[in-house]
C-alpha positions, 0 to 999 in steps of 0.5 A: 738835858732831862725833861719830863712832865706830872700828869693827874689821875685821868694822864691830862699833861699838867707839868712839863719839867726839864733839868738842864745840865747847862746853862745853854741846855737851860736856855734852850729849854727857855725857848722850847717852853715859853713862860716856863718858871725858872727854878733855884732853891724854890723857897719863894716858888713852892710857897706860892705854888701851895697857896695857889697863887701860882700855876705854871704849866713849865718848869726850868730846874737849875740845879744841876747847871755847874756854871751858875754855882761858885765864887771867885774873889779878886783883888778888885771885886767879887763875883758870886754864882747866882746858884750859891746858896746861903748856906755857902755865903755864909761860910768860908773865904765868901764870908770873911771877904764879905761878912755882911752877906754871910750876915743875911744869909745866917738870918734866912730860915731854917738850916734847909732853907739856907741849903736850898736858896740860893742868891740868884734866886733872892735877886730874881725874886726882888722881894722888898724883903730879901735879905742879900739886897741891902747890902748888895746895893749898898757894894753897888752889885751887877747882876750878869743875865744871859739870854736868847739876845746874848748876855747882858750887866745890870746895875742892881739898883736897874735890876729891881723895878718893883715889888718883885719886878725885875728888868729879867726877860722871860728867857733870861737867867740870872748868872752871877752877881759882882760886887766891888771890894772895899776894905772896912768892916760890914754889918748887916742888922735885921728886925722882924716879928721873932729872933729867927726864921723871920721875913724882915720887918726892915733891914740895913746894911753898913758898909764903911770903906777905910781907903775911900773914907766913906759910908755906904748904906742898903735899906731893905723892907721899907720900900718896894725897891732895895734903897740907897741913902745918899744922906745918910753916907754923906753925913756919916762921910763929914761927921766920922773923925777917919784918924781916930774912926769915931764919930760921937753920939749925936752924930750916929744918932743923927745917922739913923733919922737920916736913913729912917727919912729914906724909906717909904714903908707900908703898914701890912700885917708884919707891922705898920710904917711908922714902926718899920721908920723907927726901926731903921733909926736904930739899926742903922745907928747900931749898924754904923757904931759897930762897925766904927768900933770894929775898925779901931 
């Protein structure tokens, strides 16, 4: 394991880093510099370290740590290294087994951003924004975390506590995130403040399950916390016609007002909460009529 540290004009200390190769290096790097930043893509991080609004003294760089890259995809489910960037969920096998997440990751950032997040990263961050956490809420994601304690699997709806709170020790790391297959189309709809390289004002994601014969729904940006709607699934479970998949337009309207009654956003300088409800109403009614009349 490399380390190293940045020291200002007078050679005071200022930054200590180090650059495991592996994931027991990273750990063990952890230990050494307690309250160490962990650090991904840095897409979040170095925004805040420009602002001012953090300073770390420590730095545990993960990129060169192999095991946290990759995915594997089984017949029962899918498990995605934390260090997978959204460049690469949204391409390949990744993205045919789930095109909603490849969805959310084309909508994040510029072509270098989505080379350098990665998704253990958008979890760990919990921001009521990250665009990865509605859909993976709604496939009941499990985060997998390794620590000084052993290793532990975290629902995702336990994981996040907060606007950017995490149930995440100090000295753990994020390793993958697991999801269950379903068959069904998916659909991931995103409204914010410009067509491209935009925080989401709000976002939903769609996920219909043909063998189960139910909806599953993510909300992102309109609560502190990536949110389910139990409402809305169970309406759209009665009101879908499953042997010809339609449902009429009463039905898919009332669908998005039962998902808009869900959140509980707030006015900020993106948008207000009233907007932020009335625009959950419509994509996740347009989320669900797509993905209705991709199944026939």
């Amino acid at each position: 394991m490399s380390t190293g540290s940045t020291h200002d004009a007078r050679g005071a200390q200022q930054l200590r880093v180090a650059r495991p190769a592996t994931l027991d290096d990273a750990l063990c790097a952890l230990r050494e510099m307690p309250g160490a930043q962990l650090l991904a893509g840095g897409t979040d991080f170095c925004v805040e370290v420009s602002f001012g609004s953090r300073r770390p003294t420590a730095v545990v760089a993960l990129r060169r740590v192999e095991e946290l890259r990759g995915h594997d995809i089984a017949d029962g489910h899918v498990r995605i290294g934390a260090g997978t960037t959204y460049a690469e969920m949204g391409r390949g096998a990744l993205a045919s087994t789930l095109p909603a997440l490849a969805a959310a990751a084309r909508t994040v950032g510029s072509p270098q951003i989505r080379n350098a997040g990665t998704l253990g990263g958008n979890v760990a961050t919990a921001s009521p924004a990250g665009d990865t956490l509605p859909l993976l809420v709604a496939l009941d994601a499990r985060v997998r975390v390794r620590g000084a304690a052993g290793e532990r699997v975290v629902a995702l709806e336990r994981f996040v506590t907060g606007v950017k709170r995490t149930v995440l020790a100090p000295d753990e790391v994020v390793v993958d995130v697991v999801v269950d297959r379903c068959r069904g189309p998916q659909e991931f709809l995103k409204v914010g403040t410009r067509n491209a390289m935009v925080i989401a004002i709000a976002s939903v994601a769609v996920v219909v399950d043909l063998d189960a014969r139910a909806v599953r729904v993510g909300l992102g940006s309109v609560a502190p916390v990536p949110r389910r709607c139990a409402s809305a699934e169970a309406h759209a479970g009665e009101a879908i016609d499953w042997g010809r998949l339609w449902a009429s337009e009463a039905a898919l309207a009332r669908f998005g007002e039962l998902a808009a009654e869900a959140c509980s956003p707030i006015t900020d300088h993106r948008s207000t909460a009233d907007y932020r409800s009335h625009a959950v109403a419509v994509i996740a009614r347009r989320a669900l009529e797509r993905c209705i009349r991709h199944a026939t």
